[in-house]
C-alpha positions, 0 to 999 in steps of 0.5 A, a space after each residue: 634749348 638753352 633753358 633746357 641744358 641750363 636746366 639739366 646742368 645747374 653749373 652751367 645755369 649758375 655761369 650764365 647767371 653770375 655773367 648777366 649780373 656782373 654785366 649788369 653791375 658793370 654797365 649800370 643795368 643798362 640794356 646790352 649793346 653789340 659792343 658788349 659782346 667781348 664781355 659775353 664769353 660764357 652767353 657765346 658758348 652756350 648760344 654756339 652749342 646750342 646752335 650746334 647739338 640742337 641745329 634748328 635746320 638739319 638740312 639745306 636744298 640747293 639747286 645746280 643751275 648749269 650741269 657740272 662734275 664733282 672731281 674725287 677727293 684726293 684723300 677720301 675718294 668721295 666725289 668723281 661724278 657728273 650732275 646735270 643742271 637742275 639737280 637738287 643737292 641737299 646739305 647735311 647740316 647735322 651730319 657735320 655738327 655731329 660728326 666725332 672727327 671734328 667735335 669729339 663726343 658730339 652728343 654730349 652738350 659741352 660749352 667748353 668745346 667753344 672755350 679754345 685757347 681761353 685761359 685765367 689770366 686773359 681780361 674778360 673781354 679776351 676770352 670773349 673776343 677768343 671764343 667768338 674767334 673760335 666760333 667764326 673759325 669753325 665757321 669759316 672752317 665748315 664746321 659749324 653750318 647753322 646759318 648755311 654759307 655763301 648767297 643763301 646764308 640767312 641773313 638773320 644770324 646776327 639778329 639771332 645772336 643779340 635776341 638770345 643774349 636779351 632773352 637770357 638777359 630778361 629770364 635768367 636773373 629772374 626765374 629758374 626753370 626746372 624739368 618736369 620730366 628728367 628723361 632726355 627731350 628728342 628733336 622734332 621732325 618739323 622742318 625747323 626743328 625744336 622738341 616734339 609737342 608736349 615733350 619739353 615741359 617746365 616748372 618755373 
């Protein structure tokens, strides 16, 4: 989904790309290393707003294991029932990454949503540490859900992280990758979700 946002918007592409290769000046070619990250402002957004406009699960089950009450929530109303044990209650990932009242226009792939209190005259480790806060304060917040929370959380989340800065480490100094069809790519119906078949096809 990265290469595919890059590819719809060449500003963005030309962001990521003049980061990897000032990284690269900076740390002699060296490979990244978790302590780099600060450096990264532009790798975190993308990989935030892609985690959120293109959730790679939409949804998590849980199982109650004692029966329990939901008391209504003061402001909405919503709650005000009993569950009994072994109920399955299902989490809606994507209505909360999609949802206009806590990310404004939310079909509209936008880095800069991740980019809050960032300005000119911080250093670039600032505005990396700035945007990871922002990331984990959505997070900690219940507004960016994509590795789940609390004892079933995915344990992979920071793996995910480094593996995406090295992919784009390896292929977007290398390679441009352009979109054979224009037309917008729908998300799958697989449990985890990526584009249909056939549907994302690129010229490298």
């Amino acid at each position: 989904w990265a290469f595919y946002e890059m590819a719809r918007n060449a500003q963005l592409e030309n962001a990521m790309l003049q980061e990897i290769l000032a990284f690269r000046k900076a740390h002699s070619g060296r490979a990244l290393e978790t302590s780099d990250y600060d450096e990264r402002p532009v790798s975190f957004a993308l990989l935030a707003e892609c985690l959120r406009r293109h959730s790679p699960v939409q949804s998590i089950p849980r199982t109650t294991d004692s029966e329990g009450t939901v008391p209504p929530d003061p402001a909405t109303g919503i709650g005000g029932f009993r569950f009994p044990a072994g109920a399955m209650v299902v989490f809606s990932i994507i209505s909360v990454h999609m949802d206009p009242e806590r990310y404004p226009d939310p079909h509209v792939f936008r880095i800069e949503r991740w980019f809050e209190g960032v300005h000119d005259g911080m250093s670039l480790q600032e505005k990396g540490r700035t945007v990871r806060a922002n990331l984990r304060a959505r997070e900690q917040a219940m507004d960016w859900l994509t590795f789940a929370d609390g004892p079933g959380r995915c344990p992979g989340q920071h793996f995910n992280a480094h593996e995406f800065l090295t992919v784009m480490d390896a292929l977007v100094p290398r390679y441009h990758f352009e979109l054979v069809d224009s037309a917008e790519v729908p998300h799958g119906t697989a449990m985890v979700v990526g584009p249909p078949p056939g549907r994302l096809g690129a010229r490298i």
